[in-house]
C-alpha positions as MATLAB code, in Angstrom:
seq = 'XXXXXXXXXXXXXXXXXXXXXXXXXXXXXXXXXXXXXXXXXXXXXXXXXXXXXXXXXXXXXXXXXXXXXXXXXXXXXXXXXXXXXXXXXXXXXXXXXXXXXX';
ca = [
     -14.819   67.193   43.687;
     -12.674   70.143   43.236;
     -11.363   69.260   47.270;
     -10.510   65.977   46.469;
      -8.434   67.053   43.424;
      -6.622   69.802   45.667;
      -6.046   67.215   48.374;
      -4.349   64.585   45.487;
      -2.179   67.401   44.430;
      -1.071   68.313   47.286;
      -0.262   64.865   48.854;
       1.677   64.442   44.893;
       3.219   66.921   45.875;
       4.328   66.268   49.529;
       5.311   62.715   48.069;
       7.594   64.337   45.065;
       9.248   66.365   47.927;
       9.650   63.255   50.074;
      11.155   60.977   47.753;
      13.409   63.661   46.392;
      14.788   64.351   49.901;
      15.626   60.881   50.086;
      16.997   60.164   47.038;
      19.382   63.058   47.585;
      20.574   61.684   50.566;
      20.885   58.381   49.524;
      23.751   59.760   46.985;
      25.914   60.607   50.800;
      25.105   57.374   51.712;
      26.259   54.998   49.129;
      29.382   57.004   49.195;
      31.304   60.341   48.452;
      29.602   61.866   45.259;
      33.270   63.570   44.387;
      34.809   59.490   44.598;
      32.371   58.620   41.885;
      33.198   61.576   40.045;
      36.928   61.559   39.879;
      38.873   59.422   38.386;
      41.558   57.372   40.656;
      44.865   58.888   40.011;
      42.913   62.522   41.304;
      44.770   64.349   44.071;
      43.292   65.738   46.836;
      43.792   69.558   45.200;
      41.816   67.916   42.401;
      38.905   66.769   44.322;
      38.321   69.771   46.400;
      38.287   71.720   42.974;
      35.411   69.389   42.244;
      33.421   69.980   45.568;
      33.945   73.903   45.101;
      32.979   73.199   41.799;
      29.867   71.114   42.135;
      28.595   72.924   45.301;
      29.257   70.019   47.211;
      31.458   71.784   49.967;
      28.018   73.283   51.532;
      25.979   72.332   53.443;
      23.454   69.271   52.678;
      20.439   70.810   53.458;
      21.662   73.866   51.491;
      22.662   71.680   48.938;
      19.197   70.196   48.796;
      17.326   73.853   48.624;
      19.784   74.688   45.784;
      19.012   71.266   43.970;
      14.823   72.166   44.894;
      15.020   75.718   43.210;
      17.089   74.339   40.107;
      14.067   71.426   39.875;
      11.360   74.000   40.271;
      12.910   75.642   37.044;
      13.379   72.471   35.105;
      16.934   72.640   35.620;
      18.734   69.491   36.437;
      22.237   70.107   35.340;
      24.604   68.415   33.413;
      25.155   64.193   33.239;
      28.161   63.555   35.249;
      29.203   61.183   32.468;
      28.351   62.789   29.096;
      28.470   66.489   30.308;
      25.145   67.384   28.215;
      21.782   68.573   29.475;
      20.417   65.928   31.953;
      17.076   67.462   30.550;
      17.933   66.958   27.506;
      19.178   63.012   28.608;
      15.817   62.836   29.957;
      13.513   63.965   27.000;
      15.397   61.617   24.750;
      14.666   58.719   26.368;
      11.174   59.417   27.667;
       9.282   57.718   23.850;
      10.428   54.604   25.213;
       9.839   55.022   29.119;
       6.174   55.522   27.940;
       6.045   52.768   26.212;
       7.281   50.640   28.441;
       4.723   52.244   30.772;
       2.059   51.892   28.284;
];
């Protein structure tokens, strides 16, 4: 029994890492993260300040180890729109995401 529950966590696991890895790509391929991010009238200066800013002049597979240790720590950042605690985001809205689920 104990094997079986090892060999579920682990393939959770491997599936977590999986789906992460393609969700974060999937952000480069809908389009530039800094376009979204910026607002229209932003000048080039502007949105290289946002890249340095946000990390997002690295690498992407840096970028994704970065994003991997923050998520081991519980740390997602801040909302792009609200500028609060995308924890936080995520906490308040989780009552009703279970009940949904439920």
């Amino acid at each position: 029994m104990l094997t079986y529950i090892v060999r579920r966590l682990m393939q959770a696991v491997l599936v977590m890492v999986v789906m992460s890895g393609l969700v974060f790509v999937g952000l480069y391929v809908v389009g530039d993260p800094v376009s979204m991010m910026a607002s229209p009238e932003a000048t080039e200066l502007d949105r290289e300040a946002i890249r340095r800013n946000f990390g997002l002049d690295q690498p992407l597979w840096q970028q994704y180890v970065i994003f991997m240790a923050h998520a081991v720590r519980l740390d997602f950042g801040n909302s792009f729109l609200t500028g609060q605690p995308a924890m936080a985001l995520m906490l308040e809205r989780m009552p009703a995401t279970l009940e949904l689920a439920c």
